[in-house]
C-alpha positions in Angstrom: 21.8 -26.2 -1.6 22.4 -23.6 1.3 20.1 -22.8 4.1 18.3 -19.1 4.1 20.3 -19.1 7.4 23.5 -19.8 5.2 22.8 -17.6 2.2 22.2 -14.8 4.5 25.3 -15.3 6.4 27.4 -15.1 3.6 25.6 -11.9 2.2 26.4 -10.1 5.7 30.1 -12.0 5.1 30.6 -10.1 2.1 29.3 -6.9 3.1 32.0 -7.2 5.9 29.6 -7.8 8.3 31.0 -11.1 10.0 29.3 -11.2 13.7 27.3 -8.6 13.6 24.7 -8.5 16.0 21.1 -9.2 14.2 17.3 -9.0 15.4 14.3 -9.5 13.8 13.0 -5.9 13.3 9.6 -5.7 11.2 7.5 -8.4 9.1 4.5 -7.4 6.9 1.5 -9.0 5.1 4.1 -10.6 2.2 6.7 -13.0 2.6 9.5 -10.4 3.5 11.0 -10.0 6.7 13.4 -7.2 7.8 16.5 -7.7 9.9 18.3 -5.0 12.1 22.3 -4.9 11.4 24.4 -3.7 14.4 28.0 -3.3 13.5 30.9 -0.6 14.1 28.7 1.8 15.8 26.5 2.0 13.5 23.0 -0.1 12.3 21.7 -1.0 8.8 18.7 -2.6 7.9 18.5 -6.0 6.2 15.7 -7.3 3.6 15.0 -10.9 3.6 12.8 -11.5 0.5 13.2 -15.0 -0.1 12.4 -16.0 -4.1 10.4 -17.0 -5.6 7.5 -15.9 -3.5 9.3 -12.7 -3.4 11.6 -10.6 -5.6 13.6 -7.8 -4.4 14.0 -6.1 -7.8 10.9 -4.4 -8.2 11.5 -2.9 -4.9 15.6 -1.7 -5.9 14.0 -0.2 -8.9 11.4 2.3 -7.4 14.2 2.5 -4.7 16.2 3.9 -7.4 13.7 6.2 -8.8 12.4 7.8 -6.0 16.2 8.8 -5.0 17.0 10.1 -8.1 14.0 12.4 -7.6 15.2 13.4 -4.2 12.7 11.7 -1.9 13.8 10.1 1.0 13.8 6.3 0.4 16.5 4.0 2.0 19.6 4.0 0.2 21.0 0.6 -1.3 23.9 0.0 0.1 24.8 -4.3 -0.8 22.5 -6.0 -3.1 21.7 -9.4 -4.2 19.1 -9.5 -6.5 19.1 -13.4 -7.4 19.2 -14.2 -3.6 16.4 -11.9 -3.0 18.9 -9.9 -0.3 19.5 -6.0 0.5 21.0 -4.1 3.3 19.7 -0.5 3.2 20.0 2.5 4.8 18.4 2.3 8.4 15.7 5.2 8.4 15.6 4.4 12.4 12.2 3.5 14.2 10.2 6.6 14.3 7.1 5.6 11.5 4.0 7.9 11.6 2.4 5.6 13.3 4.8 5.6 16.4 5.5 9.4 16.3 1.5 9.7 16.5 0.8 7.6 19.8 3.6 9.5 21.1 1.2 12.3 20.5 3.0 14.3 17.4 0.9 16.4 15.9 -1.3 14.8 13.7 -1.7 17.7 10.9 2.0 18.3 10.7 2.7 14.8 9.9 -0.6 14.4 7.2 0.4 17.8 5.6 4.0 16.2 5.0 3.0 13.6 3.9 0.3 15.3 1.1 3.3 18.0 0.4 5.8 15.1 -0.4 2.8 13.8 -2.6 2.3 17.2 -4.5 6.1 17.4 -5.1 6.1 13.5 -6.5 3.5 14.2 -8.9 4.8 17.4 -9.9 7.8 16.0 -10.3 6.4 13.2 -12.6 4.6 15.5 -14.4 7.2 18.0 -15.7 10.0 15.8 -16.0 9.3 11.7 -15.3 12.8 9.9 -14.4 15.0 8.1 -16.3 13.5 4.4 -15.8 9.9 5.7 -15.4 8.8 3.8 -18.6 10.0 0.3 -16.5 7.2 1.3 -14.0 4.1 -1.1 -14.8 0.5 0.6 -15.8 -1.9 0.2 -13.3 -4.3 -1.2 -15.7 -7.9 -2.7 -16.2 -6.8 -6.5 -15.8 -4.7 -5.3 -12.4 -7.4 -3.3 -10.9 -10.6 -6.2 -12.0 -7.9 -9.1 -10.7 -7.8 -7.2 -7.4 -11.6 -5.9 -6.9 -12.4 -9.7 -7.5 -10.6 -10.2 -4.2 -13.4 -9.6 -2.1 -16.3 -11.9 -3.5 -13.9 -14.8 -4.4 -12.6 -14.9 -0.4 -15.0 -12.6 1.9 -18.1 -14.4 0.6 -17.2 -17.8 1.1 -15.5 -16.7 4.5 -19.1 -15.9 5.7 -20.7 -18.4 4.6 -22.0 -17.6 1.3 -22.0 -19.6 -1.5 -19.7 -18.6 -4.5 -20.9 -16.0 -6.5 -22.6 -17.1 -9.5 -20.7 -16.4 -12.9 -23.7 -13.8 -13.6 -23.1 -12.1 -10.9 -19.5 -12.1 -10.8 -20.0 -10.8 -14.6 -21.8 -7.8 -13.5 -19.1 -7.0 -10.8 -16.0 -7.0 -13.5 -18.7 -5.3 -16.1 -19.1 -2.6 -13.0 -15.6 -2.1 -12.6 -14.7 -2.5 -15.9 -16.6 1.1 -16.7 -15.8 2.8 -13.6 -11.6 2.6 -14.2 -12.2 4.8 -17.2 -13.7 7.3 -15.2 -10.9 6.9 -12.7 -8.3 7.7 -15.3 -9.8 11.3 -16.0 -7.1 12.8 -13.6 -3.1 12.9 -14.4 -0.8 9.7 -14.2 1.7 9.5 -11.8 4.0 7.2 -9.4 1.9 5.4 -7.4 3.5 4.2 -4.4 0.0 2.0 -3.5 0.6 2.0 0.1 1.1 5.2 0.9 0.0 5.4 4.8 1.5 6.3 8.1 2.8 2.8 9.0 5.6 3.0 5.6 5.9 6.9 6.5 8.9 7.9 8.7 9.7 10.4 10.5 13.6 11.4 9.8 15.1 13.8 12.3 18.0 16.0 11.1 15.8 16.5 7.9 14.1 19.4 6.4 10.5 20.1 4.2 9.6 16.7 2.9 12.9 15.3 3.0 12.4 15.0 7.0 9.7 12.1 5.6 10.7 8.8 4.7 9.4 6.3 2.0 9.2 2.5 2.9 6.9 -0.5 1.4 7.0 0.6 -2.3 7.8 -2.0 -4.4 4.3 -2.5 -5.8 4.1 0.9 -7.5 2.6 1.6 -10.7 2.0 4.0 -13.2 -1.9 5.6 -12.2 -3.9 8.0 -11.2 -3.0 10.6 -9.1 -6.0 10.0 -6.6 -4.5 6.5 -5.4 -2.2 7.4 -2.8 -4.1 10.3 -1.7 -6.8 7.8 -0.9 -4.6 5.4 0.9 -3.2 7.6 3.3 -6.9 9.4 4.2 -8.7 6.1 3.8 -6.1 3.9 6.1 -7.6 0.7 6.5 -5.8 0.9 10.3 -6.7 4.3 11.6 -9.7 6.8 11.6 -8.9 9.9 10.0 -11.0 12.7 10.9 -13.6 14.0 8.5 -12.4 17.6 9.1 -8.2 16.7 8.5 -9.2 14.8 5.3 -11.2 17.2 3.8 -8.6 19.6 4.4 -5.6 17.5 2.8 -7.8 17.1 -0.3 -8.0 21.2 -0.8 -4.6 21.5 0.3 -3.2 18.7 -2.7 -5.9 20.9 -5.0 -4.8 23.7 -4.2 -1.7 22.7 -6.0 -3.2 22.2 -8.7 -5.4 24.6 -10.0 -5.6 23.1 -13.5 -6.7 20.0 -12.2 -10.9 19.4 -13.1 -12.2 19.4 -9.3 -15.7 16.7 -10.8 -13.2 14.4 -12.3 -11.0 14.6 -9.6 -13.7 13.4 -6.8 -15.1 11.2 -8.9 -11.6 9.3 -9.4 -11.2 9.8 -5.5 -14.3 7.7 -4.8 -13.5 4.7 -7.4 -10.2 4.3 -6.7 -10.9 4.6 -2.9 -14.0 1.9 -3.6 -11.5 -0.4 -5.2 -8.7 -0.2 -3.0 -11.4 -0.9 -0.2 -12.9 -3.6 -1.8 -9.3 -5.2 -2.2 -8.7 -5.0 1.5 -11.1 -6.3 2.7 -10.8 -9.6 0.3 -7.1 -9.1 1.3 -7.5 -8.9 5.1 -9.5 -12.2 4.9 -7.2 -14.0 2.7 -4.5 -13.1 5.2 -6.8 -15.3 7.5 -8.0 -18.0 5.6 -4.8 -18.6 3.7 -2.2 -17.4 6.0 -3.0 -17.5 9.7 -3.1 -14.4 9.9 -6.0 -12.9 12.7 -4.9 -9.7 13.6 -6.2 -8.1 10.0 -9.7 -9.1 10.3 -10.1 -6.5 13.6 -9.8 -3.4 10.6 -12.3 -5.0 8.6 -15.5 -3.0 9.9 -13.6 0.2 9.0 -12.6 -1.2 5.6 -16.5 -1.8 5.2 -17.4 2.0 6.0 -14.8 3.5 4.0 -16.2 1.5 1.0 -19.3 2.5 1.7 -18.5 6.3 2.0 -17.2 5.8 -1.2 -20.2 4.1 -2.9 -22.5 7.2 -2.2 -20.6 9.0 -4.6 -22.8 9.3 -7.9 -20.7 7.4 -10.6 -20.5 4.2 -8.1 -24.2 4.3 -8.0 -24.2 0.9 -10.1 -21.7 -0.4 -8.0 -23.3 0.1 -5.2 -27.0 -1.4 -6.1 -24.2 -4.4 -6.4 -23.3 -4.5 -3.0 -26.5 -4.4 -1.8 -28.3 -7.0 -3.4 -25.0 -9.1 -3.0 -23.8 -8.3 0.1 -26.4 -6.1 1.8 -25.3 -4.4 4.9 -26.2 -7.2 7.7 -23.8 -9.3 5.5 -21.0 -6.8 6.5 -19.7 -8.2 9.4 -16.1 -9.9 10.5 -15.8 -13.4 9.2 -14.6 -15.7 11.4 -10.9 -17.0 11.7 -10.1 -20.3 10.4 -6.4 -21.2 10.1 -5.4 -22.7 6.8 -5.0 -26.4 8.3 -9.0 -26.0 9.9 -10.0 -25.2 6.4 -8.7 -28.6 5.1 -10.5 -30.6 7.5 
């Protein structure tokens, strides 16, 4: 059986990439890592996603869909989908995220990527793709298996004892009735981490073709609220009050059709459910993983969620939280690497 070292020699072997200079350029949250090619004068990007924690396929698919609708994702350019290897088109360096600590403007860059968002959906809606129907539903069992990330590894992680099966009851009961509430908006493509570190900036580029699409592979089919939360409601950044209240009129200005009631109240329980994921998320990276760094986001995480509980149809979701986890519980659990926990 080969090495990962040997496999992915070979792959760069066959792409007639045979010495090519390679460094390490990105690793996320997942498994996956991401390799910068340097060969002939020119650089490509490879994607390490080692099976079977990983699988590259999901990813070539979306990959597939968003450039037959125009959008700027990187293009395939070698693929092994068995070895869980791709080179791709190198997008270059310059992520939202960099361009905005090197002090781009920061409406510019949010009303690109809201613009690209618009055209996606209205995209989706007229007309969806050939291989839309391949796209998974984001649907209830998804959404409760996710939500139930927060009480089955925050509350242990600060020292409460597991939730009881009553309570935990009541939480997917909660949940259970809010989704359909979510789904009174239109279905789209959701990209699911839509947010400025997977947006680039592409020079040379015009309109929202001069913004490129990374980290998709867990897209669904869902409401069109999801991404709009995840890019205003970015567990790593403060967005101003002001910019994303003006990025929600500007998306419904779009949309004039669109029922402005249902449309917030989606906004607040999918934005409550994605923040109640991360922050079970960020503390499994932790606990599980090793990972530190994510548990320094975690007190915004907790006052996104709780923006989002004052809305009027999470009003059962929040009494919830408060008898559960009432606000002095709402802190930053400690790190324990996975070997401490054992002991």
């Amino acid at each position: 059986m080969p090495t990962r070292d040997q496999q992915i020699a070979a792959f760069l072997k066959g792409a007639g990439l045979v010495g090519a200079e390679r460094r390490v350029l990105a690793a996320d949250a997942s498994f996956r890592r991401y390799d910068r090619i340097s060969a002939n004068d020119t650089t490509v990007v490879l994607m390490d996603a080692p099976p079977p924690k990983e699988d590259v396929r999901p990813f070539h698919r979306i990959q597939n869909l968003l450039l037959s609708m125009g959008f700027s994702a990187p293009r395939p350019l070698e693929v092994d989908e068995e070895a869980g290897l791709l080179l791709l088109e190198d997008l270059g360096d310059r992520t939202f995220t960099r361009a905005l600590h090197e002090g781009e403007d920061e409406a510019r860059l949010y009303l690109m990527a809201v613009d690209l968002l618009i055209e996606l959906h209205r995209k989706w809606a007229s007309e969806a793709p050939l291989g839309a129907d391949a796209v998974p539903p984001y649907d209830d069992e998804r959404l409760a298996t996710e939500v139930l990330l927060l009480p089955d590894w925050y509350l242990p992680a600060i020292g409460g004892a597991p939730l009881a099966q009553d309570r935990k009851a009541a939480y997917r009961e909660i949940w259970g009735k809010l989704y359909g509430r979510a789904r009174g908006v239109p279905e789209t493509l959701v990209l699911r981490d839509y947010h400025v570190d997977n947006l680039m900036v592409l020079e040379g580029r015009q309109g929202i073709s001069a913004c490129g699409l990374l980290d998709f592979q867990d897209a669904v089919r869902g409401p069109v609220t999801y991404d709009l939360v995840s890019l205003l409601e970015d567990a790593r950044r403060d967005v101003a009050p002001t910019l994303a209240e003006a990025m929600i009129t500007r998306y419904l200005d779009a949309f004039p059709d669109l029922d402005r009631e249902a449309f917030a109240a989606s906004y607040a329980i999918m934005g409550a459910q994605r923040n109640a994921k991360i922050i079970g998320i960020f503390t499994r990276l932790s606990r599980r993983d090793g990972k530190a760094a994510y548990l320094q986001h975690i007190p915004r995480v907790w006052r996104l969620l709780e923006q989002d509980l004052r809305h009027p149809a999470l009003a059962e979701a929040a009494a919830w939280f408060d008898d559960v986890i009432p606000p002095p519980q709402r802190i930053v659990p400690a790190h324990r690497p996975p070997d401490e926990e054992k002991e």
